[in-house]
C-alpha positions, 0 to 999 in steps of 0.5 A, a space after each residue: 880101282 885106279 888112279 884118275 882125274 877124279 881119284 887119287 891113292 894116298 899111302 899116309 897122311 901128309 899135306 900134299 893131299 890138301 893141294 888135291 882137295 883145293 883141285 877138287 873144289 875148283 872143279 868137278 869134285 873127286 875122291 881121295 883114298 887114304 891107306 892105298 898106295 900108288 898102284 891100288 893096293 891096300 896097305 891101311 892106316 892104323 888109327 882110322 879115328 884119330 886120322 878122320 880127325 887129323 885130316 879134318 883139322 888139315 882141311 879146315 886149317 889150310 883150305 880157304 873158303 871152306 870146302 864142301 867134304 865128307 869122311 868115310 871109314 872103309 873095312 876099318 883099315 882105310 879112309 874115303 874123303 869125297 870133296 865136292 865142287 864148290 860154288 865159291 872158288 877160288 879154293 885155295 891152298 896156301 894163297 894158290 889155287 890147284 887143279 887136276 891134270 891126269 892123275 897129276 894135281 898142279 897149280 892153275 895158271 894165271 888164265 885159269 886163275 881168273 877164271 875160278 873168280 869169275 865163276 865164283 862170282 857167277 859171271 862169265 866171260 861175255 859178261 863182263 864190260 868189253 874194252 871199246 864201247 864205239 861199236 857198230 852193229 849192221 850186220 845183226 841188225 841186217 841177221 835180225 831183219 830178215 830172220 824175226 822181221 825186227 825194224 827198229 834197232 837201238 840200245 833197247 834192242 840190245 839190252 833185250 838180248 843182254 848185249 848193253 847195260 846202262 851201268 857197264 855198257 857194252 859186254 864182251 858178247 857185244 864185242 863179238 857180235 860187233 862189226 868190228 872187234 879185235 877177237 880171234 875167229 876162223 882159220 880155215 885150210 883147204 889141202 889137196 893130196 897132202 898137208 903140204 899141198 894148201 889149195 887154199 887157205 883163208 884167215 877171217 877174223 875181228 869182224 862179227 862172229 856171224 859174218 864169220 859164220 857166213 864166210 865158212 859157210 861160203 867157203 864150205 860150199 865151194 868144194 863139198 857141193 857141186 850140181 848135176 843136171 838130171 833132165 831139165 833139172 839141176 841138182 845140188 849134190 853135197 860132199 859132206 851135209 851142210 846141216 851138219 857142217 853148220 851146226 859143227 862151225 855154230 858149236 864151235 863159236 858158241 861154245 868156245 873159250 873166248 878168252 884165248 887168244 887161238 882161232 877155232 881151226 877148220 881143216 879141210 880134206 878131201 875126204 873128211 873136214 875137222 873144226 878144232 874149237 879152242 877151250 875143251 867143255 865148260 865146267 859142269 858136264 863130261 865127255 859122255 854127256 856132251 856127246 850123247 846130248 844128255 845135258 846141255 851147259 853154256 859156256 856163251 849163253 847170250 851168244 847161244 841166244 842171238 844164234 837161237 833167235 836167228 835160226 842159226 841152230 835149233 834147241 840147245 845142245 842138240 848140235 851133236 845129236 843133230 849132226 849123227 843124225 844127219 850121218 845116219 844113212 851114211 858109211 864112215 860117221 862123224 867122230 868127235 874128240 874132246 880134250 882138255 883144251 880142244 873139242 874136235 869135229 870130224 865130219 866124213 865125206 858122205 858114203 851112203 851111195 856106195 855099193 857094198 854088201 853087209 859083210 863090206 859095210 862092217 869092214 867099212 866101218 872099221 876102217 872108218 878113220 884116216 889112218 892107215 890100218 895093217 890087217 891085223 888092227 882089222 881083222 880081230 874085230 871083224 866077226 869073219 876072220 883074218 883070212 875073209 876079211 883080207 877077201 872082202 878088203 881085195 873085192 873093196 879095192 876092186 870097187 875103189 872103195 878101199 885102198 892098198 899101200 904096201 905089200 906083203 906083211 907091210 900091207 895096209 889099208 885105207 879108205 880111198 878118197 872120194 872126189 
């Protein structure tokens, strides 16, 4: 066992573990293993009961409001103290509030900071008043018209969708659906052979999230989809899935921080696009359940409702498992990255044409990344070996699917780009 966001080793008892118990509190819970030192080793404590005590009067002394904890002695040498996350945050440890960064325990900024009230309060950010009340709403109400054929919009349309209350007025959701507000939106870069090659680039920002959502869109089609005449038919033929670049940009909006002042960033590529959404996951759910789609937390759940209500995605938190779906029949599949403060999109060009044997599609696969490998990164996790793996690699580039750079032990290899 080691040490992690959710685990942390004290040797002794000293007051430093309390600013980890107000971490744990304010967000996802943890454990602190009392008696083993910083590398994991055992070193125990010698009066097991009379620490259970003593950490418990600390607690109860210094954290305010009370947190919800338990204490377990273990092997009669150690001390497990579990704290859960709490419903009444702030937790706080000398008038401050901690949180947990890596293994590291330090205090919340002032961003963060009004966060845990506001969730101690059960409210989040687009609920609360927005800072002007003159809004327009054409463009939802054209959204709303053609999706669900709504005739009459007013201020009861709004309060259906939790946009307006007579009390606070128009909410922070409001604002963002607005046709003009003062909210960051989307960068969008299109690059040609190298990131100092900017084809085009396009800022589209303090407008209604929807007409953002549509210029994406717009812009999306102009460089992965083309037609092709097959007789007396044209056809549209899609770089990258629509569907899918869809969803990513609709998750991006509907599940980011809007409380940053950061544009969600769309990097496209010839071979791949990335959409960078600022805020990392909302409280509640992990990287694993996020991305097997398991579980599903709204940090914008009335935004979340109007992109429902207009068909913009299909049932919540299906986005992820919707898009490797979409990426089934294909080659390099979509990756995903979440961070702290970021969640990360990949979406591949589409591969599913390519003429490879079975062997070349598990070396594909390997390669399935914009980083250029050497064949020792590649061959280890092949079941061929180094020697037929470097065949299948030269019969890869021979179809130009694969491309050499290098030579010699400097040799690497990359996915070619597609056109």
């Amino acid at each position: 066992m080691r040490e992690t966001r959710i685990i942390e080793f004290k040797e002794t008892i000293t007051n430093t573990f309390l600013k980890t118990v107000s971490a744990f509190s304010n967000y996802n819970g943890g454990e602190i293993y009392f008696g083993i030192d910083d590398n994991g080793n055992v070193k125990g404590i010698a009066d097991v009961k009379q620490s259970c005590l003593d950490i418990e009067n600390k607690i109860n002394d210094s954290i305010s409001p009370q947190p919800d904890y338990t204490l377990e002695i273990q092997n009669d040498s150690t001390i497990k103290l579990t704290v859960k996350s709490g419903i009444h945050k702030p937790y706080l440890y000398k008038s401050k509030a901690y949180k947990r960064n890596d293994t590291v325990t330090i205090e919340v900024d002032t961003l963060e900071f009004s966060r845990l009230i506001l969730e101690g309060k059960n409210i989040r950010f687009e609920e609360l008043p927005y800072n002007e009340q003159k809004l327009t709403f054409e463009v939802l109400h054209q959204k709303l018209k053609e999706s669900i054929q709504i005739e009459t919009f007013n201020k009861d349309t709004l309060k259906t969708l939790n946009l307006y209350d007579n009390n606070n007025g128009y909410n922070n959701a409001a604002g963002l659906l607005a046709d003009r507000n003062h909210f960051p939106g989307i960068d969008i870069v299109k690059f040609g052979q190298n990131i100092s090659v900017i084809q085009k680039r396009a800022t589209i920002e303090n407008i209604s999230i929807l007409e953002v959502y549509d210029k994406a869109i717009d812009m999306f089609r102009d460089y992965y989809q083309y037609e092709i005449i097959e007789g007396a038919e044209r056809k549209n033929v899609e770089k990258i899935p629509e569907a899918a670049f869809r969803e990513a940009i609709a998750n991006a909006l509907i599940h980011r921080a809007w409380d940053i002042e950061s544009q969600i960033r769309v990097l496209m590529f010839d071979d791949r696009i990335e959409v960078i959404s600022p805020g990392g996951l909302p409280s509640g759910i992990t990287e694993d359940e996020y991305l097997s789609g398991k579980i599903s937390v709204l940090r914008n759940r009335n935004l979340a409702n109007v992109f429902y209500r207009l068909g913009f995605v299909e049932i919540f938190g299906t986005g992820i498992t919707r898009i490797k779906q979409l990426y089934e029949s294909a080659l390099r599949k979509p990756d995903f990255e979440v961070s702290e403060n970021t969640i990360r999109i990949m979406l591949p060009v589409f591969g599913e044409n390519i003429n490879l044997t079975e062997d070349e599609k598990q070396v594909y696969a390997l390669l399935s990344t914009t980083m250029l490998k050497p064949i020792s990164e590649i061959a280890p996790y092949t079941p061929f070996g180094k020697s037929k793996t470097t065949q299948l690699l030269k019969e890869m580039s021979q179809k130009g699917v694969v491309e050499v750079k290098g030579k010699g032990r400097g040799t690497k290899y990359i996915i070619k780009r597609m056109n």
